[in-house]
N, C-alpha and C positions, 0 to 999 in steps of 0.2 A: 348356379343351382344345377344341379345333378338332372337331366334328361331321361326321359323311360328307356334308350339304350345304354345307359352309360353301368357300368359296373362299382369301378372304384368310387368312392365318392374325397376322401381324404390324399393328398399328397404329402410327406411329411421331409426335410433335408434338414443333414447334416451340418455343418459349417465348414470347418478343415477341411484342405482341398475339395470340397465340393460349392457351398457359395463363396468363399473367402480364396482366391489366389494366395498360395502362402511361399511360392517360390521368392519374391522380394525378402522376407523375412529369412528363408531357409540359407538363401544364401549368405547371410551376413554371420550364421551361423558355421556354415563350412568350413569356411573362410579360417576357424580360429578352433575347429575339432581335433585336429593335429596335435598341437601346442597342447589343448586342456589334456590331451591322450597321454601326453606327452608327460606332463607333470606329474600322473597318476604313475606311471611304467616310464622310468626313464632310460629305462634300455631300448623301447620303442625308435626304430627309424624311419627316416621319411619312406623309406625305398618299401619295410614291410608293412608300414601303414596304407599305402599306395595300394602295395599286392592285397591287402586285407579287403582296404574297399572293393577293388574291381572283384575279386570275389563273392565277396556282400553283395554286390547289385546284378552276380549273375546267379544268385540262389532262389528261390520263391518258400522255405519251408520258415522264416521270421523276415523282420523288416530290417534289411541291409545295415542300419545301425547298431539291430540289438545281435545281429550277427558280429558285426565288428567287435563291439561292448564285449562280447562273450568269448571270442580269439583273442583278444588282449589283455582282460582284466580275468582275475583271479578265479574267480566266483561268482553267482548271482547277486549275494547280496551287495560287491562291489556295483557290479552292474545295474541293480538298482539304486545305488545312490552316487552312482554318477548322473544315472539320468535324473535325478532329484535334483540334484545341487547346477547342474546343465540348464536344466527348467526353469528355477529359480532365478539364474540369470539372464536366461532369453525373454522369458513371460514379458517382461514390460515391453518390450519392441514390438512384440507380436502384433499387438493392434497398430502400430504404428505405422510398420510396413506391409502388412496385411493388407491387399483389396480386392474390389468384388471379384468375383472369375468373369472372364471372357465370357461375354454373351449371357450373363446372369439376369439382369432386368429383363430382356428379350422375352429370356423361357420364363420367366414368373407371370410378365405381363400375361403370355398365350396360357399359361396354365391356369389363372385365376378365372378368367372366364368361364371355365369349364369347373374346376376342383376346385375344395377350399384346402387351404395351406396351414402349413402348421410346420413346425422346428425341435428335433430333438437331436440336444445336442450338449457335449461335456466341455463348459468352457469358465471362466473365470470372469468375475463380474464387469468386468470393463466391454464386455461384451454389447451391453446396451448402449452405450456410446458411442461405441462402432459400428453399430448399425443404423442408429440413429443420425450419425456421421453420411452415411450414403443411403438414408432414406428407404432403407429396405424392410422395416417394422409393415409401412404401410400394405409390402403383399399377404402378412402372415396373420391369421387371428391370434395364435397366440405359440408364446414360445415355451418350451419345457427345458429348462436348464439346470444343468445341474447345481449350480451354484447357487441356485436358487430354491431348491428341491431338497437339496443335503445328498440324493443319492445318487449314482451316473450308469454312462454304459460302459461294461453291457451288462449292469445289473436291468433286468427285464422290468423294475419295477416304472425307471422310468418311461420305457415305452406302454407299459398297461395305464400310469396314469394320464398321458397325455390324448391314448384310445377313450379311456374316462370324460375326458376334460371337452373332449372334440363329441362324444355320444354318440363314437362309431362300433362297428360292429371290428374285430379286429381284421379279416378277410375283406374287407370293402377300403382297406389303407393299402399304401403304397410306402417304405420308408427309403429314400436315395443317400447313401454312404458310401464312403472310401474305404470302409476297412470293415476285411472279412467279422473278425470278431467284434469288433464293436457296434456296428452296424447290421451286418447281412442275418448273422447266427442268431442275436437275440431276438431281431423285429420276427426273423420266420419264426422262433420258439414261441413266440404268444399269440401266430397265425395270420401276420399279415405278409405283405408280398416284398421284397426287396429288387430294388436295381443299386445294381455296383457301378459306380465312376471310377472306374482307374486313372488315379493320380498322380501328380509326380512326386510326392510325399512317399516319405519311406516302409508306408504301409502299401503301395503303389504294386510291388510286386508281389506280397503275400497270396499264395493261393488257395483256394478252399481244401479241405484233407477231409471233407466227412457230407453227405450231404444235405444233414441240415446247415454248412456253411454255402451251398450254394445257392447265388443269387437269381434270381427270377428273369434279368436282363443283367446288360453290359452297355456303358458307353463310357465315353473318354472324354468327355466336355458335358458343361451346362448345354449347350447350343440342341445336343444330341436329345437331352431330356423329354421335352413335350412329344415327339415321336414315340421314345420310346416308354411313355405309359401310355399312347394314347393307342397302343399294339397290344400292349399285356391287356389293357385293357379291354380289348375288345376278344382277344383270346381269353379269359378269364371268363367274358360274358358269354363266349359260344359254349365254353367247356360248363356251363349254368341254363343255359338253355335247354 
């Protein structure tokens, strides 16, 4: 229960690289990005696929894959359905080799005490199995999914309805995401506050270009989390005093 100092009252996260370690799964993926590039462009070599990546991971203006995607393949709309037909065949692993992030129980336990919790997040139904798998439903009242919803982020709507759902005001929430646009841009657009987790997820390096993409804080781990709202938090409440 929310304290007469306390400001925030709502904390809301993401899933992908932020409660979910997705590096076991990503790498199973790497592993075989080459080959599928490969079939698409078969003029493709290892040597400029190699150069491609290492310049994909030292860019910040897209996410080093759709950097590549878009040095190699024709056009966007290639680009979008490689990443379709990619997706298609990674989605089933994903929960498989997916698990919680470092230090994840930790900051939920310290944060529940203080905030109440909540999940917004675009994921596919197997989602509850997986959580229910590692027990982690029990920190959150309730979860906003899109698969569950019909609609995702960063359509704004599911962040207003899950503000709805919770009977917060939307300045008295906190939403923690990995990625600029899906995460950071929409939560500020409907007025709550964001902290960005930099990831090692390929949205990891995107950087903000505007600043309603800029997030309210930064960290690099779960572990970092309960610090860093329990700061904005308190900065928020002097800049209200």
């Amino acid at each position: 229960m929310a304290d007469a100092a306390q400001y925030f009252q709502w904390v809301f996260f993401d899933i992908g690289s932020v409660l979910m370690d997705e590096d076991p799964w990503r790498n199973t993926l790497d592993a075989t990005l080459f080959e599928s590039l490969r079939a698409e462009e078969p003029d493709l070599t290892r040597q400029s696929f190699d150069a491609w990546m290492a310049m994909g991971h030292e860019q910040t203006a897209a996410a080093p894959l759709t950097w590549v995607l878009r040095a190699v393949l024709p056009d966007e709309p290639a680009v979008s359905d490689f990443r379709r037909r990619r997706w298609e065949l990674a989605a089933p692993t994903y929960y498989q080799y997916g698990v919680p992030a470092e230090g994840a129980v930790e900051a939920l336990e310290t944060l529940r005490g203080r905030y109440r919790l909540g999940i917004i997040a675009n994921q596919l139904p197997e989602i509850h199995a997986w959580m229910d798998r590692y027990d982690l439903d029990r920190f959150f009242e309730f979860a906003a999914y899109d698969c569950d919803l019909g609609f995702g982020k960063p359509d704004s709507r599911l962040f207003s309805w899950a503000l709805e759902r919770a009977g917060c005001e939307p300045g008295r929430a906190i939403m923690v995401g990995d990625r600029v646009d899906n995460d950071v841009a929409p939560a500020k657009s409907v007025g709550m506050a964001a902290i960005r987790m930099y990831g090692r997820g390929e949205y990891g390096r995107v950087e903000p270009r505007a600043p309603s993409e800029m997030p309210d804080a930064c960290v690099r781990s779960m572990t970092e989390i309960p610090a860093a709202v329990e700061l904005l938090d308190r900065r928020r409440g002097a800049e209200r005093a």
